[in-house]
N, C-alpha and C positions, 0 to 999 in steps of 0.2 A: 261476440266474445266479450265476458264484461271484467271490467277492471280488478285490480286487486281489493280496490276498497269495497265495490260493488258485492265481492264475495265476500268480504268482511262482515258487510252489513247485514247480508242476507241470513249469512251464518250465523249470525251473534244477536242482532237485533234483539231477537224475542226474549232471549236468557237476560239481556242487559234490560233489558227495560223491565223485565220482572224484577230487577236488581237493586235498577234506581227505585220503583216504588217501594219497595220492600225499607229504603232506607229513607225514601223521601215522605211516603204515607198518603202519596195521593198522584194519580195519572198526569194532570195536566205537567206537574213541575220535572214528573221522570220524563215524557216526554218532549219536553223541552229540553231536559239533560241530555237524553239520548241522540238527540239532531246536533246541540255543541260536541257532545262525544264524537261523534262520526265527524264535523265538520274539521276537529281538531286533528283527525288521523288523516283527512284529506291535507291538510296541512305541512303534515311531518308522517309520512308515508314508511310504514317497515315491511318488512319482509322476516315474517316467522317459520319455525322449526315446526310446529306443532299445532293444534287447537288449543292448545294446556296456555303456550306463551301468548296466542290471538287474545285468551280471556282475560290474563292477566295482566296483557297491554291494556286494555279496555275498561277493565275493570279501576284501574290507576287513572285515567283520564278522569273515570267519571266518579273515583270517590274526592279526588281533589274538586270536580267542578262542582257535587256536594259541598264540600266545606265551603267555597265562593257562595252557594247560593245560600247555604246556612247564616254567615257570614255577613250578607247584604240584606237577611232578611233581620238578622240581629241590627243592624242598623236601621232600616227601616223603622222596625220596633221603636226604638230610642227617638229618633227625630220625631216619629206621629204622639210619642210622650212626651216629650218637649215641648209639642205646640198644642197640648193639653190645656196650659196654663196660658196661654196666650188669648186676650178677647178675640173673639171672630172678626171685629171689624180687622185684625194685624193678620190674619190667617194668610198664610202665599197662596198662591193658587196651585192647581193640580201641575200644568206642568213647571211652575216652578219647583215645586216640592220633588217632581222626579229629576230636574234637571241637579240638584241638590244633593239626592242620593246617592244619583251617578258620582258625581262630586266625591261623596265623604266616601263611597267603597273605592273610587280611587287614591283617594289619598288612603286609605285602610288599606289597600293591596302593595302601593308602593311602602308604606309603614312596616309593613309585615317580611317585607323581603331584607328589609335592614338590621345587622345583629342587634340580639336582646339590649347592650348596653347603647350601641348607638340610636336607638331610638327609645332609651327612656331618659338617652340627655336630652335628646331633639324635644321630645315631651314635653319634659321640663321648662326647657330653655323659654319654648317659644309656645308652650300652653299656659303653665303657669308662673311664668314671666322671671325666674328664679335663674339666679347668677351663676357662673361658671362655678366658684370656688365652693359655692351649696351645695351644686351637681357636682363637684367634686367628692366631698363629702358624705353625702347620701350613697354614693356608688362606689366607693373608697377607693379612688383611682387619684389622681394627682390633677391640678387643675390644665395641665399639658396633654392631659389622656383626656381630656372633657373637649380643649380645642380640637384635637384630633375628629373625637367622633363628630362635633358640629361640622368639621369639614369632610365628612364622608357623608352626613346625610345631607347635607347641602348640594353636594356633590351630585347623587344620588337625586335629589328633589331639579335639580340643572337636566339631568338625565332624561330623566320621564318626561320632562315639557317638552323637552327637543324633541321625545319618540312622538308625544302626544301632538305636536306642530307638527309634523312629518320631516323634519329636519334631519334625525336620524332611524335609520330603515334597521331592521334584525338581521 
Protein backbone atom coordinates (compact mmCIF):
# COMPACT_ATOMS: atom_id res chain seq x y z
CA UNK A 1 0.00 0.00 0.00
CA UNK A 2 1.94 3.19 -0.78
CA UNK A 3 1.55 6.36 0.97
CA UNK A 4 -0.26 9.53 0.34
CA UNK A 5 2.77 11.26 -0.89
CA UNK A 6 3.96 8.30 -2.71
CA UNK A 7 0.87 8.76 -4.93
CA UNK A 8 1.42 12.31 -5.03
CA UNK A 9 4.59 11.75 -6.46
CA UNK A 10 3.80 9.33 -8.82
CA UNK A 11 1.01 11.15 -10.10
CA UNK A 12 2.37 14.59 -10.51
CA UNK A 13 6.19 13.89 -10.89
CA UNK A 14 6.41 13.99 -14.63
CA UNK A 15 3.92 17.14 -15.24
CA UNK A 16 6.03 19.07 -12.43
CA UNK A 17 9.08 18.42 -13.57
CA UNK A 18 8.13 19.45 -17.05
CA UNK A 19 7.00 22.56 -15.16
CA UNK A 20 10.05 23.35 -13.39
CA UNK A 21 12.14 23.06 -16.63
CA UNK A 22 9.90 24.92 -18.70
CA UNK A 23 10.61 27.75 -15.94
CA UNK A 24 14.07 26.81 -15.01
CA UNK A 25 15.51 26.20 -18.70
CA UNK A 26 17.46 23.17 -17.95
CA UNK A 27 16.98 19.44 -16.32
CA UNK A 28 19.58 19.26 -13.82
CA UNK A 29 18.12 22.46 -11.64
CA UNK A 30 14.27 21.27 -12.21
CA UNK A 31 15.22 18.15 -10.95
CA UNK A 32 16.67 19.24 -8.03
CA UNK A 33 13.47 21.47 -7.74
CA UNK A 34 11.37 18.62 -8.09
CA UNK A 35 13.03 16.24 -5.05
CA UNK A 36 12.83 19.85 -2.58
CA UNK A 37 9.17 20.00 -3.93
CA UNK A 38 8.21 16.56 -2.80
CA UNK A 39 10.56 16.57 0.17
CA UNK A 40 8.55 19.88 1.28
CA UNK A 41 5.06 17.98 0.98
CA UNK A 42 6.70 15.12 3.13
CA UNK A 43 7.15 17.73 5.47
CA UNK A 44 3.65 19.36 5.63
CA UNK A 45 1.51 16.46 4.37
CA UNK A 46 -2.29 17.64 2.87
CA UNK A 47 -4.96 15.87 1.86
CA UNK A 48 -6.89 17.04 -1.38
CA UNK A 49 -10.43 17.25 -2.99
CA UNK A 50 -9.19 16.88 -6.50
CA UNK A 51 -5.98 16.52 -9.02
CA UNK A 52 -6.98 20.28 -9.80
CA UNK A 53 -5.80 21.18 -5.84
CA UNK A 54 -2.76 18.24 -5.86
CA UNK A 55 -1.35 20.60 -8.82
CA UNK A 56 -1.88 23.61 -7.64
CA UNK A 57 -0.34 22.54 -4.13
CA UNK A 58 2.73 21.68 -6.08
CA UNK A 59 2.93 23.87 -8.34
CA UNK A 60 3.08 26.78 -5.27
CA UNK A 61 5.83 24.87 -3.55
CA UNK A 62 7.78 24.77 -6.50
CA UNK A 63 7.40 28.22 -8.04
CA UNK A 64 8.33 29.72 -4.71
CA UNK A 65 11.39 27.24 -4.54
CA UNK A 66 12.09 28.98 -8.06
CA UNK A 67 12.20 32.34 -6.87
CA UNK A 68 14.93 30.90 -3.81
CA UNK A 69 16.91 29.31 -6.59
CA UNK A 70 16.59 32.46 -8.90
CA UNK A 71 17.41 34.41 -6.02
CA UNK A 72 20.60 32.49 -4.67
CA UNK A 73 21.71 32.36 -8.02
CA UNK A 74 21.36 36.32 -8.34
CA UNK A 75 23.69 36.34 -5.46
CA UNK A 76 26.00 34.11 -6.46
CA UNK A 77 26.19 36.29 -9.59
CA UNK A 78 27.08 39.37 -7.53
CA UNK A 79 29.81 37.86 -5.20
CA UNK A 80 31.76 35.77 -8.26
CA UNK A 81 31.69 39.88 -9.56
CA UNK A 82 33.02 41.18 -6.74
CA UNK A 83 35.92 39.04 -6.54
CA UNK A 84 36.54 40.01 -10.14
CA UNK A 85 38.36 42.86 -8.98
CA UNK A 86 40.16 41.20 -6.46
CA UNK A 87 44.18 39.84 -7.33
CA UNK A 88 44.13 36.11 -7.22
CA UNK A 89 46.73 35.92 -4.74
CA UNK A 90 43.22 37.33 -2.04
CA UNK A 91 40.77 34.91 -3.97
CA UNK A 92 38.88 32.60 -0.94
CA UNK A 93 38.87 29.35 -1.82
CA UNK A 94 36.03 27.25 -3.26
CA UNK A 95 34.55 26.21 -0.18
CA UNK A 96 34.87 29.34 1.43
CA UNK A 97 33.18 31.04 -1.26
CA UNK A 98 30.13 28.35 -0.92
CA UNK A 99 30.16 28.66 2.73
CA UNK A 100 29.54 32.50 2.04
CA UNK A 101 26.69 32.22 -0.26
CA UNK A 102 25.10 30.09 2.08
CA UNK A 103 25.74 32.90 4.29
CA UNK A 104 24.46 35.95 2.24
CA UNK A 105 20.98 33.84 0.93
CA UNK A 106 20.46 33.47 4.45
CA UNK A 107 20.76 36.50 5.50
CA UNK A 108 18.70 37.43 1.90
CA UNK A 109 15.85 35.09 3.01
CA UNK A 110 15.66 36.25 6.63
CA UNK A 111 15.94 40.17 4.83
CA UNK A 112 13.08 39.30 2.66
CA UNK A 113 10.54 38.06 5.11
CA UNK A 114 10.70 41.52 7.07
CA UNK A 115 8.19 44.41 5.98
CA UNK A 116 9.29 46.67 3.10
CA UNK A 117 10.25 49.68 5.62
CA UNK A 118 11.59 47.48 8.32
CA UNK A 119 14.34 46.42 6.25
CA UNK A 120 15.17 49.37 4.43
CA UNK A 121 15.89 51.02 7.92
CA UNK A 122 17.74 47.89 8.92
CA UNK A 123 19.78 48.49 5.46
CA UNK A 124 20.43 51.71 6.10
CA UNK A 125 21.23 51.69 9.65
CA UNK A 126 23.71 48.89 9.56
CA UNK A 127 24.89 48.88 5.75
CA UNK A 128 25.37 52.20 5.25
CA UNK A 129 26.08 53.34 8.58
CA UNK A 130 23.37 56.24 8.42
CA UNK A 131 21.66 57.56 11.59
CA UNK A 132 18.14 57.03 12.85
CA UNK A 133 16.92 60.75 12.29
CA UNK A 134 18.22 60.31 8.23
CA UNK A 135 16.34 56.97 8.27
CA UNK A 136 13.73 58.87 9.58
CA UNK A 137 13.64 61.14 6.88
CA UNK A 138 14.36 59.39 3.88
CA UNK A 139 11.18 57.04 4.90
CA UNK A 140 9.17 59.95 6.25
CA UNK A 141 8.30 58.34 9.38
CA UNK A 142 9.23 59.99 12.67
CA UNK A 143 12.65 59.07 14.19
CA UNK A 144 10.22 56.74 17.01
CA UNK A 145 9.01 54.78 13.90
CA UNK A 146 12.81 54.07 12.79
CA UNK A 147 13.57 52.79 16.63
CA UNK A 148 10.60 50.64 16.36
CA UNK A 149 11.68 48.93 13.05
CA UNK A 150 15.38 48.53 14.33
CA UNK A 151 13.65 46.66 17.04
CA UNK A 152 11.73 44.31 14.93
CA UNK A 153 14.54 43.34 12.81
CA UNK A 154 16.86 42.95 15.46
CA UNK A 155 14.31 41.07 16.97
CA UNK A 156 13.86 39.12 13.87
CA UNK A 157 17.79 38.67 13.11
CA UNK A 158 17.65 37.10 17.50
CA UNK A 159 15.09 34.79 15.94
CA UNK A 160 16.79 33.17 13.11
CA UNK A 161 20.14 32.47 15.10
CA UNK A 162 18.24 30.78 17.83
CA UNK A 163 16.30 28.68 14.86
CA UNK A 164 19.71 28.45 13.09
CA UNK A 165 21.50 27.03 16.75
CA UNK A 166 18.67 24.73 17.10
CA UNK A 167 17.68 26.61 20.18
CA UNK A 168 14.26 27.23 18.75
CA UNK A 169 12.31 24.16 16.95
CA UNK A 170 9.02 25.16 14.28
Amino acid sequence: MSSPAQTLYVKHSPWLLLFLRRRLGNGWDAADLLHDTFLRVLRRPLEFDNQTGERSYLATIAKGLCIDHWRRAQLERAWRESLVARPEAVQPSAEHTALLIETLAEVDAMLMRLPAKVREAFLMAQVEGITYGVIAERLEVSERMVKKYMAQAFLHCAVLEAELDGVLVE
